[in-house]
VEXVOTOR-991989 format. One record per residue (C-alpha): residue number from 1; x, z, y. Coordinates in steps of 0.1 Angstrom, whole numbers. Last residue first. Example, Ala and Ser with C-alpha at 12.3 -4.5 7.8 and 13.67 -1.06 7.14 Angstrom:
<lumros>
+------+-------+-------+-------+
: paba :    px :    pz :    py :
+------+-------+-------+-------+
:    2 :   137 :    71 :   -11 :
:    1 :   123 :    78 :   -45 :
+------+-------+-------+-------+
</lumros>
This chain:
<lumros>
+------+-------+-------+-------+
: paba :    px :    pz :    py :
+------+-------+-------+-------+
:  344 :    52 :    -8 :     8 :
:  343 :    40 :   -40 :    24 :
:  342 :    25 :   -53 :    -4 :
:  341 :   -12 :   -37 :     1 :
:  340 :   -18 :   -40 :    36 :
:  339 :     2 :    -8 :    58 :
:  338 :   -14 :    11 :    82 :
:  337 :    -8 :    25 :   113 :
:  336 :   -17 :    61 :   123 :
:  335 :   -15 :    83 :   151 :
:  334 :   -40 :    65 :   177 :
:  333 :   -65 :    62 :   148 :
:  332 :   -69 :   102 :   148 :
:  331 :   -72 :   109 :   187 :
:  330 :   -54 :   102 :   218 :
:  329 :   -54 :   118 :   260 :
:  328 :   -23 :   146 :   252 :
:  327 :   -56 :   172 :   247 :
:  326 :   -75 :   147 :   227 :
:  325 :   -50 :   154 :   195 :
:  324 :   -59 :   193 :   198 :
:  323 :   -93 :   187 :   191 :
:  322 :   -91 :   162 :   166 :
:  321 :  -101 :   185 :   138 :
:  320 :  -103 :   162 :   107 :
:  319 :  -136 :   149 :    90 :
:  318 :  -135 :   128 :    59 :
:  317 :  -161 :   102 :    52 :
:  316 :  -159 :    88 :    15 :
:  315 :  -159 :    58 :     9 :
:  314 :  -190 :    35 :    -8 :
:  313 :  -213 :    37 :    16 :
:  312 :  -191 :    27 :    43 :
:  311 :  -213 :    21 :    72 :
:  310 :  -241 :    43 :    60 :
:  309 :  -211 :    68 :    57 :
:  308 :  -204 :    60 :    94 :
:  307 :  -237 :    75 :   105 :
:  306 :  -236 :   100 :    88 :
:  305 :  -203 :   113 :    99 :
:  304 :  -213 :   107 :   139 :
:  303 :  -243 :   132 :   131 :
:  302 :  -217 :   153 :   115 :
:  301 :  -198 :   154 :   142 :
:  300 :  -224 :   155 :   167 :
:  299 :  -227 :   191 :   166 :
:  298 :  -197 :   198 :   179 :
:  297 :  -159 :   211 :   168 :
:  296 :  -146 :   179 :   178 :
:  295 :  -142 :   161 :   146 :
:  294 :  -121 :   132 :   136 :
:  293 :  -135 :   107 :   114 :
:  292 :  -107 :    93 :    85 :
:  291 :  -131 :    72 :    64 :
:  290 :  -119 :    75 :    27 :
:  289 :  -111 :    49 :    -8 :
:  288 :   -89 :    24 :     6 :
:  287 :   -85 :    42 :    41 :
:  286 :  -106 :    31 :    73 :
:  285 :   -91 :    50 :   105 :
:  284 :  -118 :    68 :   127 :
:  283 :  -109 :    63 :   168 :
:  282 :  -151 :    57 :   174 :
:  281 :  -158 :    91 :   170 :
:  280 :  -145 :    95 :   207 :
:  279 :  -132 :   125 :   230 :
:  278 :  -113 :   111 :   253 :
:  277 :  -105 :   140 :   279 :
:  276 :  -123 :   152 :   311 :
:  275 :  -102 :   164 :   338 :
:  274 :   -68 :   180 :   348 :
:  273 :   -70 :   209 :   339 :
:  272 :   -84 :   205 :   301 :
:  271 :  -119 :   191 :   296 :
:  270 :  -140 :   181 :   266 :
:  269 :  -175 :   161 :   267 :
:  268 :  -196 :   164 :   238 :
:  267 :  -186 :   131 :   217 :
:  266 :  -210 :    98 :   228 :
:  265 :  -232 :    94 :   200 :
:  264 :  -218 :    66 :   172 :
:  263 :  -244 :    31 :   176 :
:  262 :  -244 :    12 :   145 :
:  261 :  -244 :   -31 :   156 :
:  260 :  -252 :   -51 :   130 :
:  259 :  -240 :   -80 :   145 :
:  258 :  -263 :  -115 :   157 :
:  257 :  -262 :  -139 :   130 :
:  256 :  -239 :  -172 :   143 :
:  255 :  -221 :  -176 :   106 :
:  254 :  -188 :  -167 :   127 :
:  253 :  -207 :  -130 :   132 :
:  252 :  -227 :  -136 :   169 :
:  251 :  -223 :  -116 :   200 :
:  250 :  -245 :  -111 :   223 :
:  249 :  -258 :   -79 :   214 :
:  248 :  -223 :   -68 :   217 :
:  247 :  -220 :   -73 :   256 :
:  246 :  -253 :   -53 :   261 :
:  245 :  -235 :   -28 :   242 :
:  244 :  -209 :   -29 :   269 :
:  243 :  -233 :   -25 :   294 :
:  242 :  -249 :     3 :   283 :
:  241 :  -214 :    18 :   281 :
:  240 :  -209 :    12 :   316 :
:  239 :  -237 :    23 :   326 :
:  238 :  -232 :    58 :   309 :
:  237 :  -202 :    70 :   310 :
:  236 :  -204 :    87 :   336 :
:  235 :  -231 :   111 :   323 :
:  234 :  -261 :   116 :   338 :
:  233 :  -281 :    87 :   322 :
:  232 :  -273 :   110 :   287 :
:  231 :  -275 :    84 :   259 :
:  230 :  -246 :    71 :   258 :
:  229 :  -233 :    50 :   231 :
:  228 :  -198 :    45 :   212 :
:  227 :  -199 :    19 :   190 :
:  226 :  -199 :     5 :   151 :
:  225 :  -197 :   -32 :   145 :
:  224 :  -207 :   -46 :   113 :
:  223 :  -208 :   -87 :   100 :
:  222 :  -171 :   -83 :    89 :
:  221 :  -171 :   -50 :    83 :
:  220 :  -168 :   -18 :    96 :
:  219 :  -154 :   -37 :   128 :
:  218 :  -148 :   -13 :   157 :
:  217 :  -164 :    -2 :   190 :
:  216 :  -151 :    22 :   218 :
:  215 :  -118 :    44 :   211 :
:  214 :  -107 :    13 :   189 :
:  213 :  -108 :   -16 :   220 :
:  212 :   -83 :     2 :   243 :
:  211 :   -97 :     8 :   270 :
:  210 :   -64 :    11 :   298 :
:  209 :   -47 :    31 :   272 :
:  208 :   -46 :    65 :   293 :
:  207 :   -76 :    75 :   283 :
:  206 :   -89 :   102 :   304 :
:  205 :  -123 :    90 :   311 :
:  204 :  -138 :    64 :   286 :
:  203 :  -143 :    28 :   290 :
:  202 :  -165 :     2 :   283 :
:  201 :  -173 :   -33 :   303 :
:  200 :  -156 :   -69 :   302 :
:  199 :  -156 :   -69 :   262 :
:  198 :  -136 :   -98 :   250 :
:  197 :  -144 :  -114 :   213 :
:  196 :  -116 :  -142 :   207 :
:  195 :  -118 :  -167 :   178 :
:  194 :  -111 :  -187 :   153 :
:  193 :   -74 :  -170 :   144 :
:  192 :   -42 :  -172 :   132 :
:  191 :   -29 :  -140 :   140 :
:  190 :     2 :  -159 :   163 :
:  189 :   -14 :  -191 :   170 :
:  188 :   -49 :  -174 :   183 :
:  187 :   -32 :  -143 :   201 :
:  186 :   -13 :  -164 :   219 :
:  185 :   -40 :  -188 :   227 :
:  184 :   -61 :  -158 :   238 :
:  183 :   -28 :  -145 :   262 :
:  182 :   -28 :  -181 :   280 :
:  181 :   -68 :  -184 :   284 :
:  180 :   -64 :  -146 :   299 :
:  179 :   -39 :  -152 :   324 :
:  178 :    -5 :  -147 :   315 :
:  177 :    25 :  -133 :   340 :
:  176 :     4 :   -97 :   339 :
:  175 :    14 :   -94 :   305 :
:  174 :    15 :   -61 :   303 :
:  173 :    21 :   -41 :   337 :
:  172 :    -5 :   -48 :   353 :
:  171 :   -40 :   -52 :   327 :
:  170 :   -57 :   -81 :   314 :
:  169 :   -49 :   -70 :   273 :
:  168 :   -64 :   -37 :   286 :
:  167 :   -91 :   -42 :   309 :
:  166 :  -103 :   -74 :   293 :
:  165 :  -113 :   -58 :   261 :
:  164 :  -101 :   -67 :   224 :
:  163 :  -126 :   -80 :   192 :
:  162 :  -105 :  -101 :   169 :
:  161 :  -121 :  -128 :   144 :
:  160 :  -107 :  -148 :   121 :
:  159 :  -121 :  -138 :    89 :
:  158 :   -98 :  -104 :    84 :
:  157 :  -130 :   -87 :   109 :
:  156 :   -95 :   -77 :   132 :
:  155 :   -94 :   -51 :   163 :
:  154 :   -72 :   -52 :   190 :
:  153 :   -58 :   -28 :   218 :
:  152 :   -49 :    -5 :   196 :
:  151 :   -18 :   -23 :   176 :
:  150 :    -3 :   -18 :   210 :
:  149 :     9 :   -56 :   229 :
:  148 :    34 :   -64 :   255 :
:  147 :    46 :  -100 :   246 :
:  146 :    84 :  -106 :   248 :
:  145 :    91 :   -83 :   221 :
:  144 :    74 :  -103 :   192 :
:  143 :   100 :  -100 :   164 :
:  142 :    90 :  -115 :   129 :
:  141 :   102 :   -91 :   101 :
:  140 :    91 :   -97 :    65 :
:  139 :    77 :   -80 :    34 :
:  138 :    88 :   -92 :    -2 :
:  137 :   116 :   -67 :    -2 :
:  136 :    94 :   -36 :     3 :
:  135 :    93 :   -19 :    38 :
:  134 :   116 :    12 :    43 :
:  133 :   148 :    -6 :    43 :
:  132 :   163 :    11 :    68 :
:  131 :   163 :   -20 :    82 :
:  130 :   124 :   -25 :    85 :
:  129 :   121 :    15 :   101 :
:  128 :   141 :     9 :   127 :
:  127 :   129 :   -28 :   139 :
:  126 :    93 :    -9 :   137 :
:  125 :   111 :    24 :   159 :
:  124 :   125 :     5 :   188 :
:  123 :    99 :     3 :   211 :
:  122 :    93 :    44 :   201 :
:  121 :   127 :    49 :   215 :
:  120 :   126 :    33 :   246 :
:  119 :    87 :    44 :   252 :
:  118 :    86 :    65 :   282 :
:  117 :    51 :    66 :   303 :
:  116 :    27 :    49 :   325 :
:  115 :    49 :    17 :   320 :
:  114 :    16 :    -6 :   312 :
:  113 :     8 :    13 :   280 :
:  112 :    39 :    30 :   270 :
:  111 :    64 :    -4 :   272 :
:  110 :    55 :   -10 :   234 :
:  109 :    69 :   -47 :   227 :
:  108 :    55 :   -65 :   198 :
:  107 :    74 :   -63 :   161 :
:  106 :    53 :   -79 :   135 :
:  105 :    55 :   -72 :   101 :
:  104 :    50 :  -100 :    77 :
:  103 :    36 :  -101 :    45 :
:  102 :    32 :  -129 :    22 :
:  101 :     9 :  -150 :    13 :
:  100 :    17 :  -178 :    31 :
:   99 :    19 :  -155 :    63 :
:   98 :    -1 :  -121 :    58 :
:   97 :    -1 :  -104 :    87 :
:   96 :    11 :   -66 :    97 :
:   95 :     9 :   -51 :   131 :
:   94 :    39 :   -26 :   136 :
:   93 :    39 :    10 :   149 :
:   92 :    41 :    15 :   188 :
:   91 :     5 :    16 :   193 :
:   90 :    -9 :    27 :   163 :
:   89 :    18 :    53 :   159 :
:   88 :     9 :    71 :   189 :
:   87 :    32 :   101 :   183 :
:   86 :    58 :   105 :   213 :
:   85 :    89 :    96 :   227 :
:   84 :   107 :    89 :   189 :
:   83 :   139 :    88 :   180 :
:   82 :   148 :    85 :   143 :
:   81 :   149 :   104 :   111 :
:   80 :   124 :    85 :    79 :
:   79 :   100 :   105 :    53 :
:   78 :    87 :    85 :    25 :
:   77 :    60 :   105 :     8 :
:   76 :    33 :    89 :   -20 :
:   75 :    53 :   116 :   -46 :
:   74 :    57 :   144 :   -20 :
:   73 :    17 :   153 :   -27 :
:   72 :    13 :   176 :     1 :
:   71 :    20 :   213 :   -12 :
:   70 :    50 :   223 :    13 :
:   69 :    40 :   199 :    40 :
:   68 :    57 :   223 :    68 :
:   67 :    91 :   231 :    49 :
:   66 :    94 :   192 :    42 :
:   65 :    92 :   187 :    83 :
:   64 :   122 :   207 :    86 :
:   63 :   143 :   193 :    63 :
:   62 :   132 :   161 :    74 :
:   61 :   145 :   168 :   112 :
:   60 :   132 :   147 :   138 :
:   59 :   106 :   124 :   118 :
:   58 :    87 :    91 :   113 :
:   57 :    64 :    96 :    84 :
:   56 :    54 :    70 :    57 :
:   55 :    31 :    81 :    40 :
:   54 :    17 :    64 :     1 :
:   53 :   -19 :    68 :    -6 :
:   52 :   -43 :    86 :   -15 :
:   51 :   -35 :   124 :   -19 :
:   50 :    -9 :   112 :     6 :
:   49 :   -36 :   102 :    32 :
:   48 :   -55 :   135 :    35 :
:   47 :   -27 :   156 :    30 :
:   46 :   -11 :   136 :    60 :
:   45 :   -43 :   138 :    82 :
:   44 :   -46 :   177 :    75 :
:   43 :    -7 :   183 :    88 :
:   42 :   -12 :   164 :   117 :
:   41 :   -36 :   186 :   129 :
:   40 :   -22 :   213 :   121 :
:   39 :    10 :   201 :   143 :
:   38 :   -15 :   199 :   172 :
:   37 :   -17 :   235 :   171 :
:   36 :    18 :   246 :   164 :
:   35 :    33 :   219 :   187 :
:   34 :    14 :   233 :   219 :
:   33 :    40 :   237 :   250 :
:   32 :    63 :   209 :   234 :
:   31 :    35 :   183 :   229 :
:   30 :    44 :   163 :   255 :
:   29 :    77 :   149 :   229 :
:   28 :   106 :   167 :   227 :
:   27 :    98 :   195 :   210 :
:   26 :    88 :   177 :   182 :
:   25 :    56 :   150 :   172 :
:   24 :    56 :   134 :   138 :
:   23 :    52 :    96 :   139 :
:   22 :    27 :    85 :   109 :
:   21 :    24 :    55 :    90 :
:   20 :    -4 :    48 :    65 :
:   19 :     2 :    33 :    27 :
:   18 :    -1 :     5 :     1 :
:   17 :   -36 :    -6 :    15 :
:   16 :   -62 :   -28 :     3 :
:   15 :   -81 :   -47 :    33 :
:   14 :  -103 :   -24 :    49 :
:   13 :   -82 :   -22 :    84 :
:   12 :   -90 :   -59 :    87 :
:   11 :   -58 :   -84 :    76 :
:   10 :   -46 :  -110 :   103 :
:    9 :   -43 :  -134 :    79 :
:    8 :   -14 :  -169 :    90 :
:    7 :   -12 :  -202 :    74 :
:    6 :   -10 :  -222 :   108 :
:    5 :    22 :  -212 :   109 :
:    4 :    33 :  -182 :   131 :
:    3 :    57 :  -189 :   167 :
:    2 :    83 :  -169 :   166 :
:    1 :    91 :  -159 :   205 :
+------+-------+-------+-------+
</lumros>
């Protein structure tokens, strides 16, 4: 495994951007039996981040694919044909650092969240994508495959600080060879970072991720944590969410100031056959000029909009109709990746 020099940023989602990365679902993905609806989803995210900044989309059939963003803004667009299982681009896309300066994109093994599903072509799409050449010359390649790790499961304050849970990065299937003092360290040396936050509680039913840390509580800023809280006591949800914002009460900013901690309202709850789905304002992706929030179709959302535009004052807070995203167990962050400025 490449070890990173001491040298090493682990950039926070607000760091300047070049672009976002999306993986287009296709009829052979889970999507199959509903690819016109989720597709419109899709389709309102990439119109979104092309009016702002450059897209890089993973794709079956380009010609295809251009028929369906007729009127997106084909300048910012880079569209690239390859295998792919599914969509979650966070997860299988790559996690960029800044190594002297420069950038680097890191390759970690996807294995489909503990082996719960297929992933041989989406494991392979970041090593794709960087000799296809679709990553400026100044960005490099560092591969990471021995270490199982989604780009959901962490979240960066770009001081030093990541904020993960135990019951993912702790979980069978992953790493289970490392305990959790050996997968800190690595997470330390390779991000080059101060510090570990772990939450022990949080979770939402449905999620297939095993809590990943961005459907619960994310860094708006480097002193700012937003969350998802429950406020109905007959809810599932809702001791183990009090205790996980228990947890962040007790954590400190590197200065040692307690967070501003925003609390986002638990999303209505959603079901399909099989059960509840993951509904959670928490899975908004920070753009250099927007807030990606996906919407529900609830009250809430614009409640869970407000809320988030007093964390980013100066961005505007988009809403996209993440309704047919829950129904495959994701939501808005779980289809993009971004890119730091320099990358593309």
């Amino acid at each position: 495994m490449t070890k990173a020099s001491a040298n090493t940023f682990l950039p926070a989602e607000w760091y300047p951007q070049s672009g976002v990365m999306l993986t287009w679902p296709h009829a052979g993905t889970d999507w199959s039996e509903m690819l016109d609806e989720v597709e419109e989803s899709f389709i309102a995210i990439a119109n979104e981040i092309a009016r702002r900044e450059q897209l890089v989309i993973v794709c079956q059939d380009a010609d295809e694919l251009k028929k369906k963003l007729a009127g997106i803004n084909w300048a910012n667009v880079h569209l690239y044909e390859m295998p792919s299982n599914d969509t979650w681009a966070r997860d299988h896309g790559p996690i960029t650092v800044f190594r002297d300066g420069a950038p680097i994109l890191y390759d970690f093994r996807f294995n489909g969240w503990g082996q719960k599903f297929p992933s041989n072509h989406d494991n392979q799409i970041t090593r794709r994508l960087f000799n296809k050449e679709a990553f400026s010359a100044n960005a490099g390649y560092a591969n990471f495959l021995e270490f199982v790790l989604e780009g959901g499961a962490i979240e960066s304050d770009g001081e030093g600080t990541v904020l993960t849970t135990t019951e993912c990065l702790l979980s069978l299937n992953r790493n289970e060879h490392m305990n959790r003092e050996e997968i800190e360290h690595l997470l330390k040396d390779v991000f080059g970072l101060n510090r570990v936050l772990w939450l022990n509680n949080g979770y939402l039913a449905g999620d297939d991720t095993d809590s990943h840390v961005d459907t619960l509580a994310r860094f708006c800023d480097a002193g700012t944590i937003a969350y998802v809280k429950c406020s109905d006591p007959e809810d599932e949800h809702f001791e183990a969410l009090k205790r996980m914002e228990e947890e962040l009460k007790t954590f400190t900013t590197q200065e040692g100031k307690p967070y501003r901690l925003l609390a986002l309202p638990m999303a209505d709850a959603v079901y399909d056959e099989e059960g509840r789905l993951p509904a959670t304002y928490a899975n908004f992706l920070i753009m250099n000029n927007a807030v990606l929030l996906p919407f529900y179709g609830s009250k809430k959302d614009e409640e869970a909009k407000e809320i988030l535009q007093d964390a980013f004052p100066e961005r505007e807070i988009i809403g996209i109709n993440c309704l047919p995203l829950i129904k495959q167990h994701g939501s808005l962050h779980c289809v993009t990746m971004q890119f730091p400025k320099g990358v593309l």
